[in-house]
N, C-alpha and C positions, 0 to 999 in steps of 0.2 A: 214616591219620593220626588219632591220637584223641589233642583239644585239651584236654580235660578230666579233672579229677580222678577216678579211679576209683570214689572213693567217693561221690562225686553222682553216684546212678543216673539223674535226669535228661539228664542232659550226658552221659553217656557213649557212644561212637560216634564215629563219623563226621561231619562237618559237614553232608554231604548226606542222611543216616539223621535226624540231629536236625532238620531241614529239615522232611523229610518226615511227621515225627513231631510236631511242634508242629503243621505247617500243617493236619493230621488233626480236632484238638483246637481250634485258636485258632479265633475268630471271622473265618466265612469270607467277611463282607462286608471285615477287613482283607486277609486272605491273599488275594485275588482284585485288589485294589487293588495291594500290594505286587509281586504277580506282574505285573503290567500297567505298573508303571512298570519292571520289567526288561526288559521286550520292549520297551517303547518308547524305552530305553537303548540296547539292541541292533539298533530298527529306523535309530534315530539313527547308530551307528556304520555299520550295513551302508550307509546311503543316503548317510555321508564318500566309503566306499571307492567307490560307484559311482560319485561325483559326479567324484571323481578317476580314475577308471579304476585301481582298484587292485584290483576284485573276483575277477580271476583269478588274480593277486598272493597275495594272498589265501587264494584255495582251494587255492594250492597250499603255503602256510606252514603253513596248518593241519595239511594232512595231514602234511608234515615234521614237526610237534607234535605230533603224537597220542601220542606216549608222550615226552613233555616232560614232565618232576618240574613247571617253572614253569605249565605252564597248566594242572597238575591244582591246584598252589596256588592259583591264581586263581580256581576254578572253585569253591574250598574255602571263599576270603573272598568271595565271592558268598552261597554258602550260608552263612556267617553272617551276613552284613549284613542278609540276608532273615530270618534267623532274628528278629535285633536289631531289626528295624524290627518284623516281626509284634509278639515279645513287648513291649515299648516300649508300643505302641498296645495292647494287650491289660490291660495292666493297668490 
């Protein structure tokens, strides 16, 4: 998936390429922060599913998705919104 204009060689790639590419370069007291509220997104959902009993539910949806077009998008607007908060704060 490449979201971006060709001809902006910054943007151009991947969501998860550009991700990794800025987070290289940006200031790493944001990028560490930014990263930290994803995990605690994600410790948030996991500790739903346990709370519910839904964690084996769960590991077995995922692995049905592992080649799901929808949860590599999802995985893509992750990586920009991380992208978007790092540069945001960076400027």
């Amino acid at each position: 998936m490449n979201i971006f204009d060709e001809e902006d060689d910054q943007f151009v790639g991947t969501p998860k390429s550009n991700f990794f590419s800025i987070a290289k370069t940006a200031n790493e007291n944001i990028v560490e922060m930014e990263i930290d509220k994803m995990f605690r997104r994600f410790a948030v959902a996991e500790k739903i599913l346990e709370e519910k009993g839904l964690e084996e539910e769960h590991e077995q949806l995922m692995r049905a998705m592992v080649i799901d077009k929808e949860l590599d998008d999802r995985a893509n607007s992750l990586y920009i919104e991380l992208v978007g908060n790092i540069v945001t704060q960076c400027e």
